[in-house]
C-alpha positions, 0 to 999 in steps of 0.5 A: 717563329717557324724552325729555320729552313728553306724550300724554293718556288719554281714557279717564280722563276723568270727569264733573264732580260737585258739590263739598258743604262739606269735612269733616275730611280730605275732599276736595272732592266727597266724602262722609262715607261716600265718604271712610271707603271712599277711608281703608279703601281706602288701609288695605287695599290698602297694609298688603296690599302692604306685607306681599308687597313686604317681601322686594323692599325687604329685597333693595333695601336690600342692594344699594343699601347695597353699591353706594353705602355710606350710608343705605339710605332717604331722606327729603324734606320736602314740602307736604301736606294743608291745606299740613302739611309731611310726610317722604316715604320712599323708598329712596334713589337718588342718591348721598349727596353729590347736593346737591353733584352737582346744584349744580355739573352746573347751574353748568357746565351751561346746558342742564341748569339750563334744563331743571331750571327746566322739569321740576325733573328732568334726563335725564342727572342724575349724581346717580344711583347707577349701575345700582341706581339706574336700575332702582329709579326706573324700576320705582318700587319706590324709591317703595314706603315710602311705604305708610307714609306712607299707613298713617299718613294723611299720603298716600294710594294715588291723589291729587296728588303731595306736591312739595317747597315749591320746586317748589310754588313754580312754580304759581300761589298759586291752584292751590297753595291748591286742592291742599292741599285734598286729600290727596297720592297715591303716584300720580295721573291726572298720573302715568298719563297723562303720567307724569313727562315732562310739564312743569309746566303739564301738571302743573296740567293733570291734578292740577286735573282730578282735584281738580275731578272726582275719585271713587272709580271715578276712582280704581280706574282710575288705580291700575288703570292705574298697574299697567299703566304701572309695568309698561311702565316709561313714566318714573319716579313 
C-alpha cells in the first residue's frame, strides 16, 4: 500500500447545478431522463465487462483457493441508498481468520490501532493472504463482483462508495444523511483523485463535492480516469 497522502485533480472539478425534488432512485440533480442514461449506462458497461473479466475471476478463484483454502468470495455488509443495508462481493483477500488477525495486531500494536482509527486500513495489515492477495487489491480485480451488485441496482459504476456502518460512523450525522441520498459507486471522485490514501476528512471532502456537483459527464471522466489510476496501480479502491 502506498504511504498515506493526498493530492487533488483539478481537472475533475465541475460546476455547481441545481438540485430539482429526488425521485425514485435519483440522485440530487438528476432528472428523470439523466437518471434512465446513469441505470442504462450502469447496465451496459457492467454486463459488458462482466462478460470479458469472467476468465480473469475464474483464474483468481483458482489461485486464491490454492493459496489460502476457504471460501473463494467475501461478502460485507454496507449502508446503501436511503441507508439499506446491501452484501457487497469481492473476491476475498485476507485469510479466513482476519477477524482474529486484525484484533490481536491492534492490541499489540499502538501505532497500528492509531492509524486504524484515522484510515480504517493499515499499511502493513497481516490480514492479507501473501502475494495473491496484494496483487488482487492492488489492480482492484478483487473489486470486480461487484458488477453484480450493480446489475442488480444496489451500486453503480461511479458514486460514493458503500462503507461498512462503523466506518459511517466517523462522519457527521449531517454528511451520513446526505450520502444516502444517493446511490453507491464501484469508484468515485474520492478514489481517483486521492485514491485510498486520504483520511476521512478528505473522504467527506470528494464524496461531498460529487454529490453537490454530480453529472453524467462527471461521470465519464471519473470512470475515464479510474482506467488510468487502476492502470498505474496508485493504492487500492
Amino acid at each position: 500500500m502506498k504511504p498515506l497522502h493526498y493530492s487533488s485533480d483539478k481537472n475533475l472539478q465541475v460546476e455547481n447545478i441545481e438540485a430539482p425534488a429526488r425521485q425514485s432512485s435519483r440522485q440530487p440533480g438528476q432528472s428523470q431522463s439523466k437518471w434512465l442514461l446513469k441505470r442504462l449506462l450502469d447496465l451496459l458497461v457492467s454486463v459488458a465487462v462482466g462478460l470479458l473479466v469472467l476468465p480473469i475471476i475464474g483464474i483468481c478463484v483458482g489461485l486464491i483457493w490454492l493459496i489460502s483454502p476457504g471460501p473463494v468470495f467475501f461478502s460485507h455488509e454496507r449502508v446503501g441508498y436511503q441507508g439499506k443495508l446491501i452484501r457487497v462481493w469481492k473476491l476475498r483477500t485476507m485469510h479466513v481468520d482476519s477477524a482474529r488477525l486484525l484484533e490481536a495486531h491492534l492490541a499489540k500494536s499502538p501505532a497500528a490501532k492509531t492509524e486504524w482509527e484515522q484510515f480504517f486500513k493499515l499499511r502493513d495489515d497481516p490480514r492479507i493472504v501473501p502475494w495473491i492477495g496484494n496483487f488482487l487489491r492492488k489492480s482492484s480485480i478483487d473489486e470486480l463482483p461487484q458488477l453484480l451488485n450493480i446489475i442488480s441496482g444496489d451500486m453503480s459504476l461511479v458514486g460514493p462508495r458503500p462503507f461498512p456502518k462503523y466506518h459511517l460512523d466517523a462522519f457527521s450525522k449531517e454528511f451520513q444523511s446526505l450520502r444516502q441520498q444517493v446511490v453507491p459507486g464501484l469508484t468515485g471522485l474520492w478514489q481517483v483523485s486521492a485514491r485510498s490514501d486520504g483520511d476521512i476528512s478528505i473522504q467527506e471532502k470528494l464524496d461531498r463535492q460529487y454529490i453537490e456537483q454530480h453529472s453524467l459527464w462527471l461521470d465519464t471522466k471519473i470512470l475515464l480516469k479510474t482506467v488510468h489510476v487502476v492502470l498505474a496501480r496508485k493504492g487500492a479502491c
